[in-house]
VEXDREN-2710 file (C-alpha; in Angstrom, 1 decimal):
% VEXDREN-2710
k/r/px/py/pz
1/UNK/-11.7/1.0/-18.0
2/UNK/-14.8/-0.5/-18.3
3/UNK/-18.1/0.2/-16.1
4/UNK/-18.5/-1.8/-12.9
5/UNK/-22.4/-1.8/-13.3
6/UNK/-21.4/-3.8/-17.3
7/UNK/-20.3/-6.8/-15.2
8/UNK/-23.2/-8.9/-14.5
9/UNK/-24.7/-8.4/-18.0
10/UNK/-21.2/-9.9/-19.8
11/UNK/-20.7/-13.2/-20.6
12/UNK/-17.9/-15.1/-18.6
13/UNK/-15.9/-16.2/-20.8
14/UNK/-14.7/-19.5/-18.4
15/UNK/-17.5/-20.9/-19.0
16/UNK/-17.9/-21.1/-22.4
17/UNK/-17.5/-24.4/-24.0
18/UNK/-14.9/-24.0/-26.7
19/UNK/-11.6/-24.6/-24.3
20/UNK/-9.6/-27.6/-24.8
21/UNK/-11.5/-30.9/-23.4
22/UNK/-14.7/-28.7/-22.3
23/UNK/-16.8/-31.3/-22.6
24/UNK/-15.4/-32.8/-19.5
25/UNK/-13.7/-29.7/-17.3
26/UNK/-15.2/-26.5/-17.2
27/UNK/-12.3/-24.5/-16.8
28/UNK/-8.5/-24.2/-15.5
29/UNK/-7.4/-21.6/-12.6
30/UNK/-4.4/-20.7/-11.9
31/UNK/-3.5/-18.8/-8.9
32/UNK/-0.6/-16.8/-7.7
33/UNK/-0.1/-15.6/-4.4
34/UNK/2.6/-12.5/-4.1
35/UNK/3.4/-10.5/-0.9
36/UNK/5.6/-6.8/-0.8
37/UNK/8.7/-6.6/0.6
38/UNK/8.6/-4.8/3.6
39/UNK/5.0/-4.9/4.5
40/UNK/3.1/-6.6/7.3
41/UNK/1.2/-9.8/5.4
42/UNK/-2.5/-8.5/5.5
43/UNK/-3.8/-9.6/8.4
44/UNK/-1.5/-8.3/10.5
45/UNK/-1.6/-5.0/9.1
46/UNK/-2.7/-1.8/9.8
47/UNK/-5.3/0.0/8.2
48/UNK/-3.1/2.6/7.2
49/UNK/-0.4/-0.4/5.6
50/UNK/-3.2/-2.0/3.6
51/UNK/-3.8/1.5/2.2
52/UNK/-0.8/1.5/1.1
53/UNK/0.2/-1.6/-0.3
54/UNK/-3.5/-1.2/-2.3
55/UNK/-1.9/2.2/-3.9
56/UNK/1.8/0.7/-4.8
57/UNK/-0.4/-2.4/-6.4
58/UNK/-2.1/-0.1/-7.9
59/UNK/0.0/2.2/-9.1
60/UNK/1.9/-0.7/-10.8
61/UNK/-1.4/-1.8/-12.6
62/UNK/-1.6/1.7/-14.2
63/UNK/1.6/1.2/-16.1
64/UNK/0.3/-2.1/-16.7
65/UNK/0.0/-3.1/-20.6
66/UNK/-1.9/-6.6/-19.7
67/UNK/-4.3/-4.3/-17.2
68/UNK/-4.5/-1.6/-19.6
69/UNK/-8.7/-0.9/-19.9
70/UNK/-9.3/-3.1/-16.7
71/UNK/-11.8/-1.8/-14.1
72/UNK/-10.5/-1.2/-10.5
73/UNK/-13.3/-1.7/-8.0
74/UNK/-11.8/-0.3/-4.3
75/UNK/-14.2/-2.8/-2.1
76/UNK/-14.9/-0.4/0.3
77/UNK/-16.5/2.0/-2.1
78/UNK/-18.5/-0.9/-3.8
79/UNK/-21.8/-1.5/-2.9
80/UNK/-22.9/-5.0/-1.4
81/UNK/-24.8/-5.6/-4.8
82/UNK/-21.4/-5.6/-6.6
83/UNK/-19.3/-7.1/-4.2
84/UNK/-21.8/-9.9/-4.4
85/UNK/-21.3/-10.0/-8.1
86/UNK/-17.8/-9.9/-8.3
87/UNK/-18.2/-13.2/-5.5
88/UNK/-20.0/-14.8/-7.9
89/UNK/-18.6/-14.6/-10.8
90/UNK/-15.4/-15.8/-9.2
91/UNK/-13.2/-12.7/-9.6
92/UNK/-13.2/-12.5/-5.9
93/UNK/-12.7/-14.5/-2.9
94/UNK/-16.2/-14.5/-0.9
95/UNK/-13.9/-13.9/2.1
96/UNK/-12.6/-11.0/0.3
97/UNK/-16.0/-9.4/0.2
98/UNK/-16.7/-9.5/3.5
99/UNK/-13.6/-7.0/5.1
100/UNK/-13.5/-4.3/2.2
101/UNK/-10.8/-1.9/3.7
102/UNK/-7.9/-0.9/2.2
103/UNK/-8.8/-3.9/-0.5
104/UNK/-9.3/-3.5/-4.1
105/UNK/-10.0/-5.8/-7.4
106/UNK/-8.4/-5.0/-10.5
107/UNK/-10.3/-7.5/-13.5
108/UNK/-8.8/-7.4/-16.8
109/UNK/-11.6/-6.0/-19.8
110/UNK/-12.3/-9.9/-20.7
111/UNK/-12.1/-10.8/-17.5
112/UNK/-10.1/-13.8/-17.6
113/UNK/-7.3/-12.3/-15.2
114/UNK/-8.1/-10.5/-11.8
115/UNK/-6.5/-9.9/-9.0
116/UNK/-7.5/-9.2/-5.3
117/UNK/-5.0/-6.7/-3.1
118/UNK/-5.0/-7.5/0.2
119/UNK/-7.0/-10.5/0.3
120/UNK/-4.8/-13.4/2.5
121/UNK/-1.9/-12.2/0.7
122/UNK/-0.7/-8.7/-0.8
123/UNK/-1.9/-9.7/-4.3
124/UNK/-3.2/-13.1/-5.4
125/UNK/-3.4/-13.0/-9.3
126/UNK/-5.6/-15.0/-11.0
127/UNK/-6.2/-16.3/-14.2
128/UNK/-9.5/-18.6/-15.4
129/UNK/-9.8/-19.9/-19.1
130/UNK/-12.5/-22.7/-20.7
131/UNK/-11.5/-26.1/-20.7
132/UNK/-8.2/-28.0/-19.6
133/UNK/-6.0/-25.1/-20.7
134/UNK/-2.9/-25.5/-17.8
135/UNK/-0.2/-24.2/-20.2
136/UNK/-2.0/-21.7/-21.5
137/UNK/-3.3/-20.3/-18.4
138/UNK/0.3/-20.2/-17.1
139/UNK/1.4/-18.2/-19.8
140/UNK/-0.9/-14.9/-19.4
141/UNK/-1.0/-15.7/-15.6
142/UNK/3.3/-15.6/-15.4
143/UNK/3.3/-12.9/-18.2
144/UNK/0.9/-10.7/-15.8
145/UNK/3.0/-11.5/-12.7
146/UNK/6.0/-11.2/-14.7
147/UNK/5.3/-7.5/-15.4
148/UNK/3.8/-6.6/-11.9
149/UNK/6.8/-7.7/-10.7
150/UNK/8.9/-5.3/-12.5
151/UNK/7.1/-2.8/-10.9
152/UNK/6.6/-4.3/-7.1
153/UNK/8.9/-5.7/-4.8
154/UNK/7.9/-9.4/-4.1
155/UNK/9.0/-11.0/-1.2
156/UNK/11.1/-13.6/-2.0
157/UNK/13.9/-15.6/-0.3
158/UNK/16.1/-17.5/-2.2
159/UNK/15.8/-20.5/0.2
160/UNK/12.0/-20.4/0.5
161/UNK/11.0/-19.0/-3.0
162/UNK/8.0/-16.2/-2.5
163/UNK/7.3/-15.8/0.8
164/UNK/3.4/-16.1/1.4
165/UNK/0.6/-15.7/4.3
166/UNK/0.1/-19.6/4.5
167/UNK/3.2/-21.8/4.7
168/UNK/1.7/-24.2/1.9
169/UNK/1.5/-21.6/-0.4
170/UNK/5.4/-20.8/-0.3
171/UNK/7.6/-21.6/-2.7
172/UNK/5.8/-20.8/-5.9
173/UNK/2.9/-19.4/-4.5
174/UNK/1.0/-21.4/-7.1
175/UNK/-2.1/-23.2/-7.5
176/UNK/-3.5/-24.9/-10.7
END
C-alpha cells in the first residue's frame, strides 16, 4: 500500500500523451456502477449499513490480486487536504467528498483503477487510461469487476441486468 500523502507528488498517468489518438482525446473512462445484494442503495441507508457494506468491499479488495499494493483512504479519516486531492485528480467524485461516513476509496498503485464505496451506488469502479483506449479500458475495468464480483454479491436481476441507484444506470451499469 502506498502512502496517501505520495499522491499529489505522482504523475497521473491519464494524462500522459502516449495513449492511442492522444493528440486529440485526453483520456477514456470507463465506469461501472455495482450495488450488494441485500443492502439499502446508499442513500437510504443507515450509518451503520454503509459501515458495513464499506467492510464486505473491503474485505474483497484484500484478496484482490488487481488491488494488491493499492492505498485505501476511509474518507472520514482523511483530512480535507486529501479529500480535495483525491477530487482533483479524478479518483473521486467531488460529491463523494463532501459526506465522508462509512465511505472509502480504494486507488490501484498506478492509479488508473479506483473505486468509490458508497458513493451513489455501493461501489462504482473506475478505470482512466491516455488516449482513445475503449477496449482496453474495458478489459482491466471488467477484469477488476470480474474478480470483486467473485467475492461480493451484486445485485442483479436477470430481467433488469445490475440493479443500480439511478434507473439510467441499470442494465450494465456502464459508462464509457
Amino acid at each position: 500500500m502506498y502512502a496517501m500523502e505520495r499522491l499529489p507528488s505522482r504523475r497521473l498517468r491519464w494524462l500522459e500523451d502516449e495513449g492511442p489518438r492522444s493528440d486529440v482525446v485526453l483520456s477514456t473512462r470507463i465506469r461501472l456502477a455495482r450495488n450488494l445484494t441485500g443492502h439499502s442503495f446508499p442513500e437510504r441507508a443507515e450509518p451503520v449499513e454503509l459501515a458495513e457494506v464499506r467492510e464486505k468491499v473491503l474485505a474483497a479488495v484484500a484478496r484482490s490480486g488487481y488491488f494488491a499494493g493499492s492505498t485505501v483512504v476511509r474518507m472520514e479519516e482523511a483530512g480535507e487536504a486529501a479529500r480535495e486531492v483525491l477530487a482533483e485528480r479524478h479518483l473521486v467524485s467531488r460529491g463523494f467528498t463532501e459526506r465522508p461516513e462509512g465511505r472509502a476509496a480504494i486507488i490501484d498503485e498506478q492509479e488508473v483503477v479506483s473505486a468509490m464505496v458508497n458513493e451513489e451506488d455501493h461501489v462504482r469502479l473506475q478505470c482512466i487510461r491516455p488516449g482513445l483506449a475503449p477496449i482496453t479500458s474495458w478489459d482491466v475495468a471488467g477484469r477488476v469487476d470480474r474478480e470483486m464480483d467473485r467475492n461480493l454479491h451484486y445485485a442483479c436481476s436477470g430481467e433488469w441486468g445490475y440493479l443500480t441507484a439511478c434507473p439510467t444506470n441499470v442494465g450494465t451499469g456502464l459508462r464509457v
